[in-house]
N, C-alpha and C positions, 0 to 999 in steps of 0.2 A: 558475378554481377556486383557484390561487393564493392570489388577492386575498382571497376568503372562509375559505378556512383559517388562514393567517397570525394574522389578528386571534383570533381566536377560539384560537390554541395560545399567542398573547400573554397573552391574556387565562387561559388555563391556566396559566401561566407566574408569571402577579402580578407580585411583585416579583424574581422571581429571573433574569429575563433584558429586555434590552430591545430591541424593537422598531424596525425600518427598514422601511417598507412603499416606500420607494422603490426600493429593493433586494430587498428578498424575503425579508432574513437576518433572523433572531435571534441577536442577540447575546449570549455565554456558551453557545451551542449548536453542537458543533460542526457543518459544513458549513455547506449552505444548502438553499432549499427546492427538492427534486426531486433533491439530489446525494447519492451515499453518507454516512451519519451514522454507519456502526458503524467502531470501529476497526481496521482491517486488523491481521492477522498473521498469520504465516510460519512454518511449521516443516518440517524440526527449526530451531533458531536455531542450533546450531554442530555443525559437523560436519567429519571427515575423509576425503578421498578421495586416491586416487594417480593421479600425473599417467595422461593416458589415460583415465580413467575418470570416471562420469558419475556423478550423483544426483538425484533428481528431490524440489523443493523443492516446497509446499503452501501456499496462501494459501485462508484462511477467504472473499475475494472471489470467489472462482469462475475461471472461465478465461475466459470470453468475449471474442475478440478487440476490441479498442481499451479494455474496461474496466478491463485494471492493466496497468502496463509495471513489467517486471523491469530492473535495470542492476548493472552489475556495477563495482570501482570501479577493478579493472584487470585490463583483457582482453588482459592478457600473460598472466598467470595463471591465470585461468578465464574462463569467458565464459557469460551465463545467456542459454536461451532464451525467446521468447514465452510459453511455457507453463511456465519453473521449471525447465529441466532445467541444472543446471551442469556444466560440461564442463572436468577442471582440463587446462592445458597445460604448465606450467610449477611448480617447485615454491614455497609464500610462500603468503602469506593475502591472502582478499580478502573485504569486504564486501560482499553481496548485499542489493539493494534490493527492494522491489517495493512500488509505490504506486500510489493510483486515478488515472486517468488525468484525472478532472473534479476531483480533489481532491488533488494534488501532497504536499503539507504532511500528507496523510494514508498514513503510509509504517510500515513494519516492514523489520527487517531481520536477515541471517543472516551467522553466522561464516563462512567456508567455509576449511579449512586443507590448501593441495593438497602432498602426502608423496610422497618419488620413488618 
């Protein structure tokens, strides 16, 4: 089914995107065919909590296990769970990530500033 929609969304396309049928992609589009295409984001995007305490972050992708992984960018500081929960430990700032797991490069991210 692939093979049949590709040309035919190429062909919707004209001149504004081009075409790889060996691959599957359209180029100038983001993703590829069958992977997430809308742009992820997170909220809130910055926010304060104190050490010991928790907040629970939101992604417009949904929670279904294996389809976004959260990372935090130092788990001295906070640490984000599977589902967006950040947990501060320590007091400093850290950035929260969360991206599609089939589409890496497809990422948002949140302040997180943990206060003693």
């Amino acid at each position: 089914m692939r093979k049949i929609l590709l040309p035919t969304l190429c062909l919707a396309l004209g001149a504004m995107a081009a075409c790889d049928s060996n691959t599957d992609t359209v180029a100038g589009i983001a993703g590829t065919v069958g992977s997430p295409t809308i742009p992820i984001t997170v909220q809130p995007t910055n926010v304060q909590i104190q050490v010991g305490n928790s907040v629970q972050l939101s992604t417009n992708a949904g929670t279904s296990p294996g389809q976004v992984e959260w990372l935090s960018s130092n788990v001295n500081i906070a640490t984000v769970s599977a589902t967006g929960v950040v947990t501060g430990f320590s007091v400093g700032t850290v950035v929260i990530t969360v991206r599609f797991v089939s589409d890496r490069n497809n990422a948002a991210t949140a302040l997180v500033q943990v206060l003693p």
